[in-house]
C-alpha positions in Angstrom: -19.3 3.0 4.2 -19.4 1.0 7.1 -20.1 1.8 10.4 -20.1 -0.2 14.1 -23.5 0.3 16.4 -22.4 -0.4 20.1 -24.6 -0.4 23.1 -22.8 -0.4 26.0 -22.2 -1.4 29.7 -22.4 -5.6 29.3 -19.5 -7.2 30.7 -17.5 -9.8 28.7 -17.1 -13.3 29.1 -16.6 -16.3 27.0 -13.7 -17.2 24.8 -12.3 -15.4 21.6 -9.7 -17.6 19.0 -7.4 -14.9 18.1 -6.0 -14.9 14.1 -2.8 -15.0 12.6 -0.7 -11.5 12.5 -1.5 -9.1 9.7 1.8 -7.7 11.0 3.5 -11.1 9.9 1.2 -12.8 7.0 2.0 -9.5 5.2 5.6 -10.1 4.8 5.8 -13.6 4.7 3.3 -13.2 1.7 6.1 -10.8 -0.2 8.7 -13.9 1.0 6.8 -16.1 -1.6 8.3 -13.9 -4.2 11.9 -15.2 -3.4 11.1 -18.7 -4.9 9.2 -20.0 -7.7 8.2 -23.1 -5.8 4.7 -23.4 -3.7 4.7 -21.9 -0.2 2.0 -22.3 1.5 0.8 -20.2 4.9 -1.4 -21.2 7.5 -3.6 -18.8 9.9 -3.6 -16.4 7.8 -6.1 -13.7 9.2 -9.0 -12.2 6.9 -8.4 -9.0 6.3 -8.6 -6.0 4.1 -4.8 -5.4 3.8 -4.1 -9.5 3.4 -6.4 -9.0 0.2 -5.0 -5.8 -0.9 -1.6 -7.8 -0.7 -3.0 -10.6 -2.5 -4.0 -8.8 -5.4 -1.0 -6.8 -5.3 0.7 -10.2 -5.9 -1.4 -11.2 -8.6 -1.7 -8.5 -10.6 2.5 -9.3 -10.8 1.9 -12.6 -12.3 1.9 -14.6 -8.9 -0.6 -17.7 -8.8 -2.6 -17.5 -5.4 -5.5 -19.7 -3.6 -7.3 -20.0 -0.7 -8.0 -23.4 0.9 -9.4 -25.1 4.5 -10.7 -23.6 7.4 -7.4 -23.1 9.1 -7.0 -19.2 6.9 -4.8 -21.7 4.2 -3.2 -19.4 1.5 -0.5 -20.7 -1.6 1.7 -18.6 -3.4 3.5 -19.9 -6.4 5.5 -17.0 -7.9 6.8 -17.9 -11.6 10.1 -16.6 -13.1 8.1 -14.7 -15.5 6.3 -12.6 -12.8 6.0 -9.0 -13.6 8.1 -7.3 -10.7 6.1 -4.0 -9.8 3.7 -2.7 -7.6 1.9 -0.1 -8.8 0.4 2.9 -7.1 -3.3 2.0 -7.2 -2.5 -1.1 -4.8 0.0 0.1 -2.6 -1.8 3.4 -1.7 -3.3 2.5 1.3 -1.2 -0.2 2.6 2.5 0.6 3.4 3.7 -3.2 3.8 3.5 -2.8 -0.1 7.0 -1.9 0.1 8.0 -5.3 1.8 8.1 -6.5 -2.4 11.0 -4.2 -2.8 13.8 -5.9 -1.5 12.3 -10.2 -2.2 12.1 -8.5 -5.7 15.3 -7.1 -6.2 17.1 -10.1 -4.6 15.6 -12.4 -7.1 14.9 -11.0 -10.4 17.6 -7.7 -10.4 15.6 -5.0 -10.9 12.0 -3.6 -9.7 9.4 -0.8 -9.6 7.6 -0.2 -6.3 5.3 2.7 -5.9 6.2 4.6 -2.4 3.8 3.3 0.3 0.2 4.7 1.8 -1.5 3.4 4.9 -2.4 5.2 8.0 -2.1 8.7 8.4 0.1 8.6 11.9 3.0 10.5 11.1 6.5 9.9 9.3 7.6 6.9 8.5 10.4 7.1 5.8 11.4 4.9 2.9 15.1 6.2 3.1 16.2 3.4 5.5 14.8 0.8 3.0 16.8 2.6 0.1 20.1 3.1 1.9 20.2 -0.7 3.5 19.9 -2.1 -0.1 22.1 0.5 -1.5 24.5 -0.8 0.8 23.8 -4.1 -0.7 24.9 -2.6 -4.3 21.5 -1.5 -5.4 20.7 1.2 -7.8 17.6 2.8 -6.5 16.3 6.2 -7.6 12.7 7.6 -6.6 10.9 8.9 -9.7 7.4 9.7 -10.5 6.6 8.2 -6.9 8.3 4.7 -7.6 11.4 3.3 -6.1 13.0 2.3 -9.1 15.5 -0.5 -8.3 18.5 -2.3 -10.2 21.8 -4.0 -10.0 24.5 -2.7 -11.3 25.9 -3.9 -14.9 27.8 -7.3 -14.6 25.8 -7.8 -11.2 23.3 -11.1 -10.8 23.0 -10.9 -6.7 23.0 -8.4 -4.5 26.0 -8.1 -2.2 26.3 -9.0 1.2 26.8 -5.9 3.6 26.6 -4.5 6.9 23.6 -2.4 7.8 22.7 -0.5 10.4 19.8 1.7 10.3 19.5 5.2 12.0 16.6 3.8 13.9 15.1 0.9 14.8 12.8 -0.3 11.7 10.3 -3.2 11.8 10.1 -3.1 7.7 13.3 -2.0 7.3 14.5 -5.1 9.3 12.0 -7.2 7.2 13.1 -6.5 3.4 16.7 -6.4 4.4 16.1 -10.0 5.9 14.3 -11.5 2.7 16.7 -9.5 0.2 19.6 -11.2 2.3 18.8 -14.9 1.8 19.9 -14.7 -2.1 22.4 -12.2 -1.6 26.4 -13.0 -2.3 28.1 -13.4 1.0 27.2 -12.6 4.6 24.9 -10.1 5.6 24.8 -8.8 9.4 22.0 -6.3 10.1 22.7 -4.0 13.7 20.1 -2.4 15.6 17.4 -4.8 14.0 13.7 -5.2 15.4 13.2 -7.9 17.6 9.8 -8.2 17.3 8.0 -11.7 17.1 6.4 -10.8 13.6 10.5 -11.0 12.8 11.4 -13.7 14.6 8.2 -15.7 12.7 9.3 -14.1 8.9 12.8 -15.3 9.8 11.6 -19.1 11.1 9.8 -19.3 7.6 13.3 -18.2 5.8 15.0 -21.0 7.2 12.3 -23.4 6.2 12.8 -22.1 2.4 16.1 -22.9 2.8 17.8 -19.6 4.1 20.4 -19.5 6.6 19.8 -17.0 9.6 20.9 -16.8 13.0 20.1 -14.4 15.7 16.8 -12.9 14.9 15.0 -11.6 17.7 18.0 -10.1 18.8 19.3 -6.5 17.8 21.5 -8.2 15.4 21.1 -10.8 12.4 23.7 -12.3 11.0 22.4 -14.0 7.0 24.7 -16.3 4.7 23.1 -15.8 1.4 22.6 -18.9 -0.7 22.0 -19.6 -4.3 18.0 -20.9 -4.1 15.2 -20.6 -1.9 12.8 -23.7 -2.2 9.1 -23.4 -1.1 7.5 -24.7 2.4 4.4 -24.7 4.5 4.3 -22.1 7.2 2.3 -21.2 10.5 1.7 -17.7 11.0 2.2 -16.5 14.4 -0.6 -15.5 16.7 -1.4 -11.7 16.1 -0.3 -10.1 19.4 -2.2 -6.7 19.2 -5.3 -8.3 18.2 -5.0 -10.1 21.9 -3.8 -7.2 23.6 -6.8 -5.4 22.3 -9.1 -8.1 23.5 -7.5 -8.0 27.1 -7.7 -4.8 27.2 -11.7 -4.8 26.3 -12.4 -6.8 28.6 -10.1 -5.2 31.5 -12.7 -2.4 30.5 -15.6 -3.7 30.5 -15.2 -6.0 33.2 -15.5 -9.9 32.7 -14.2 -12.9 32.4 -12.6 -14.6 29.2 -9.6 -17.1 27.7 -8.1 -16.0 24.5 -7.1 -19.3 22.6 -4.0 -19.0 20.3 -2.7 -16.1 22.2 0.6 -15.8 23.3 1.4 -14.4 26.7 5.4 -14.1 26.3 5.1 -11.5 23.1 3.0 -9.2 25.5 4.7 -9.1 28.5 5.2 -5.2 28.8 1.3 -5.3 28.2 -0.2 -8.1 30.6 3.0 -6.3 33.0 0.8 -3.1 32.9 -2.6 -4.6 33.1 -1.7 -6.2 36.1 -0.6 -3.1 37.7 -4.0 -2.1 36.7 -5.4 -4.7 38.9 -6.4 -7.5 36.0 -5.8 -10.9 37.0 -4.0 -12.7 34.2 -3.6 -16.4 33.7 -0.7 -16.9 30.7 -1.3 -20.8 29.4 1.0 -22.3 26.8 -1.2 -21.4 24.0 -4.0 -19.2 25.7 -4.2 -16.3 28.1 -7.0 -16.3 30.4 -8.1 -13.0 31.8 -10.4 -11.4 34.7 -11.3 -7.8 35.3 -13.3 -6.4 38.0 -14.4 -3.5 36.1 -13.6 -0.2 36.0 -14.5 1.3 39.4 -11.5 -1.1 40.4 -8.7 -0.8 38.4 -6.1 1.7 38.6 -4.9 3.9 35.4 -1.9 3.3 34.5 1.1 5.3 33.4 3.8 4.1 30.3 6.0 5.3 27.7 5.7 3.4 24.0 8.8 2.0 22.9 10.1 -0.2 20.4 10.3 -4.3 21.3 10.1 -5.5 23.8 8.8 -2.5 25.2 5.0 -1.2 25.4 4.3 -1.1 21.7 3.1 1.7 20.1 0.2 -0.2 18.4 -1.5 -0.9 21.7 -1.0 3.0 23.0 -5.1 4.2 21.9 -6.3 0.8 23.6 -4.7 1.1 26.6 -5.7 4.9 26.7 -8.8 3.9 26.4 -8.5 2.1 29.3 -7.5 4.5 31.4 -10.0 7.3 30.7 -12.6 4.7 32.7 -9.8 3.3 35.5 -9.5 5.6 38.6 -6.7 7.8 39.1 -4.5 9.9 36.4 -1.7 8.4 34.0 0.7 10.3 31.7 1.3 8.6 28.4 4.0 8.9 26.4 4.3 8.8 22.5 8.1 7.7 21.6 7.7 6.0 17.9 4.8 8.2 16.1 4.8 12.1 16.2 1.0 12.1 15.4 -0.7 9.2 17.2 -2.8 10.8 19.7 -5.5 11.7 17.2 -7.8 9.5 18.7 -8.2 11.4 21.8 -10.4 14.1 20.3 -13.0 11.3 19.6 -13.0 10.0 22.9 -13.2 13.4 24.3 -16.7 13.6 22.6 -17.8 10.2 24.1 -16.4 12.0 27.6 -12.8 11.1 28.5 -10.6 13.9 30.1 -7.4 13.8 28.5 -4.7 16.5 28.0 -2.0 16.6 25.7 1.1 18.2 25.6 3.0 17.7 22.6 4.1 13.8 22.6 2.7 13.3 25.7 -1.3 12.6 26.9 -2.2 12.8 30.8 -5.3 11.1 31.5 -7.8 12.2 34.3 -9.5 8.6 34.8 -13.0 7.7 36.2 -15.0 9.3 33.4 -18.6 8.4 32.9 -18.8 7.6 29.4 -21.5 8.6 26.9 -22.7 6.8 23.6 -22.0 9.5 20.5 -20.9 9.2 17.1 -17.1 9.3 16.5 -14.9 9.1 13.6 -11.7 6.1 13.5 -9.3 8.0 12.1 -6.4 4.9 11.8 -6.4 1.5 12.9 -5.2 1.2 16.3 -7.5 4.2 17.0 -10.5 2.3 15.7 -10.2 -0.4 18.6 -10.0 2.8 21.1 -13.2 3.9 20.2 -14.5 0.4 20.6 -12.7 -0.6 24.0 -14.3 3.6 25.1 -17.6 2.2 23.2 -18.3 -0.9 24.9 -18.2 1.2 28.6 -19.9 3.8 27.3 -24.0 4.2 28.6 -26.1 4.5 25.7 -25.2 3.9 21.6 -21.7 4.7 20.2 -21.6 4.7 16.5 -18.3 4.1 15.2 -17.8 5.4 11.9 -15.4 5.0 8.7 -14.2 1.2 10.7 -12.6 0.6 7.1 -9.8 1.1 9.3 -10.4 -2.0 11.9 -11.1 -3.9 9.0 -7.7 -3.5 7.5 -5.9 -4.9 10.7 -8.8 -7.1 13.0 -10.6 -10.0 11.5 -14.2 -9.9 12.4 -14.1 -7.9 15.4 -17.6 -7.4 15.9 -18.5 -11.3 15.6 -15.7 -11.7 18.3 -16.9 -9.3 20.6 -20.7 -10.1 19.8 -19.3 -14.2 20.9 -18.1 -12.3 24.6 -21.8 -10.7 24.9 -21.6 -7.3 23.5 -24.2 -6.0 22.2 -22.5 -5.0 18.7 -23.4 -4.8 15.1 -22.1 -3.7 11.3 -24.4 -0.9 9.5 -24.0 -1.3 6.4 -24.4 2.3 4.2 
C-alpha cells in the first residue's frame, strides 16, 4: 500500500496544469452508453476511479481506448452490450450507479449493484429509484442490485416531472442522461447547478439531446428518438484547483494554475481572500499569492450545496485554518460524518473541537511531522495541505484515497518545490 513521505516548511511556487474533473469524466463516460456511435472525451484526468469506470464499461461489452497526450478516451458502446454492473466494480466507486439510468433509457432493462466509495456518511439510492420510477420504471433492490425494467408494451421511458427531496448531484445526473431518449418532456426541479452538470449537459446537446436550463435549479429535456456520438472537452476539475490554492495559501508562495477556472470557485477564492490571499482570476488560469501563515486570517463558513462553499473543499480549507491566526467555526451541512479527518490532524497538532456537525478551529498551531491515516479522499489532501506546513516528516498513509480523485498529486506539488515522494510498500 502506498504511502506519501512529506518534509515540510518550503514555500510553493511555479505553475501546476490542473486535469479534467473526475467529478465530470465519470458521468460523461456512463453518457457513452446512450449511443452506439464513437464519443470521444478529451482531458480526461488519470485516475483510479476513471479506470475502475473504464473497466466497469468493458467488462459490459463497451469498446474503449486511450489515445494523445491531451488524457484522449473513446467509447463505442454496441447494441449488444451487456447492461450490468456488477458488485466487484462498483464497490468502491459510487458514480457506478450513473449506468443506471443511460442503461435503462436505451436498452429497457438493467442490473446495477448498489454503490461503494467513501465512507462519509449517507448518501441514498432512493432518489435515483423514485426519479426513474416516475419515469415509468420498474426497479426493485434485490440481492444488492437495482434491478430495472420497463413495463410490458413499453420501449422508452416516459417523460415526467421530478423533484427530488434534496438537492442531488447524481440524482440530477442520471435523470438528465435517462431523459434525452425518454418519450416527451422531462422537467427536473431543485436540480444541481453544479459545473460538472452544466459540462455533462453541454456534451448531451452535442449527441444530439435537447436541454435547456442546466445550471439552474431547473432543467427542462425533450427526449428524442437517437443520440449520435461526438468529441467532448471535459471541464477543468475545480476541487483539484481549490486544493492547490489552498496549499499554497498554506505554505506560502507564489504560483498560476493553468486550466483552472476562477468563476466555478468563487465561494472559495471569496473566502481565501478574506483570508488575506491575493488572487489573480485569468480567463483560463488563476494566479495566486500567499504570505504565509503567520499572516492570514482563519476563516469561518458553512458548506452548502452550489454555488455555495462545497463540501468537497471543507478538510482543505480546515486545514488551512488550523495554521492561519485566529479561530473559525465550520460548519458541515451535506455529510453527517465528514469531519473524520480532524483526528489526524490533531496528531500532527491542530486544535480543533467539534460539536456535532460543527468544528471550531483554534488557529496558529505549530505543526509536527507524524504518521496519519487518509481516511476518504477529500481528507487525504487535508493531511497533505497540514503536511506540507508541518516541521519535520509527515507520512501519509493508505493515499489509495488521493489517487482515486487527484491525478499525480505528488509530481504536481514536487513541480511547486515540495519536497514530496511515493513509498511504495
Amino acid at each position: 500500500m502506498d504511502k506519501l513521505l512529506i518534509r515540510g516548511g518550503r514555500p510553493l511556487q511555479g505553475e501546476v496544469t490542473i486535469s479534467g474533473a473526475k467529478n465530470a469524466a465519470l458521468p460523461e463516460m456512463c453518457a457513452a452508453l446512450l449511443t452506439a456511435e464513437p464519443v470521444h472525451l478529451i482531458n480526461v484526468p488519470r485516475l483510479h476511479d476513471v479506470r475502475t469506470m473504464r473497466r466497469l464499461l468493458e467488462n459490459m461489452g463497451v469498446a474503449t481506448e486511450t489515445h494523445g497526450e491531451r488524457g484522449g478516451m473513446s467509447f463505442v458502446a454496441p447494441d449488444t452490450l451487456k447492461p450490468e454492473a456488477p458488485y466487484e466494480l462498483v464497490k468502491t466507486m459510487r458514480a457506478a450507479v450513473l449506468a443506471l439510468g443511460p442503461l435503462l433509457a436505451r436498452f429497457g432493462h438493467a442490473r446495477v449493484s448498489l454503490p461503494g466509495g467513501c465512507a462519509i456518511g449517507a448518501r441514498p439510492v432512493d432518489q435515483h429509484i423514485k426519479g426513474l420510477q416516475a419515469m415509468g420504471a420498474h426497479i426493485v433492490v434485490e440481492q444488492g442490485y437495482m434491478v430495472a425494467s420497463l413495463p410490458p408494451g413499453r420501449t422508452r421511458l416516459q417523460g415526467a416531472r421530478i423533484t427530488t427531496d434534496m438537492v442531488t448531484v447524481t440524482g440530477t445526473e442520471n435523470f438528465l442522461m435517462a431523459a434525452t431518449l425518454a418519450e416527451g418532456e422531462t422537467v427536473l426541479e431543485n436540480a444541481a447547478q453544479e459545473p460538472e452538470i452544466t459540462d455533462l449537459a453541454e456534451m448531451l446537446i452535442a449527441m444530439g439531446a435537447q436541454i435547456e436550463g442546466h445550471g439552474t435549479s431547473r432543467i427542462r429535456i425533450q427526449g428524442v428518438d437517437k443520440l449520435h456520438g461526438c468529441t467532448h472537452q471535459v471541464v477543468a476539475d475545480r476541487i483539484e484547483a481549490g486544493t492547490f490554492l489552498c496549499a499554497i495559501a498554506a505554505a506560502g508562495g507564489q504560483a498560476t494554475l493553468h486550466h483552472a477556472r476562477a468563476d466555478h470557485l468563487d465561494a472559495v477564492i471569496d473566502k481565501l481572500v478574506e483570508a488575506g490571499v491575493q488572487i489573480d482570476a485569468q480567463a483560463e488560469a488563476i494566479g495566486v499569492r500567499s504570505p504565509g501563515r503567520a499572516q492570514l486570517k482563519a476563516q469561518s463558513f458553512r458548506t452548502t450545496e452550489y454555488p455555495g462553499f462545497p463540501t468537497d473543499m471543507q478538510a482543505q480549507f480546515m486545514a488551512l485554518n488550523c495554521v492561519a491566526q485566529g479561530t473559525a467555526v465550520v460548519a458541515e451541512t451535506i455529510f453527517e460524518n465528514r469531519f473524520m479527518h480532524v483526528s489526524e490532524l490533531a496528531r500532527l497538532g491542530a486544535h480543533i473541537a467539534i460539536d456535532g456537525r460543527v468544528a471550531t478551529v483554534t488557529g496558529g498551531a505549530q505543526l509536527s511531522g507524524a504518521t496519519v491515516m487518509a481516511t476518504d479522499l477529500r481528507a487525504s489532501a487535508s493531511l497533505v495541505i497540514a503536511a506540507l506546513v508541518a516541521a519535520g516528516e509527515t507520512v501519509v498513509d493508505r493515499i489509495y484515497h488521493l489517487d482515486r480523485g487527484y491525478d499525480a498529486m505528488e509530481a504536481k506539488l514536487r513541480g511547486l518545490g515540495a519536497d514530496i515522494e511515493r513509498i511504495s510498500t
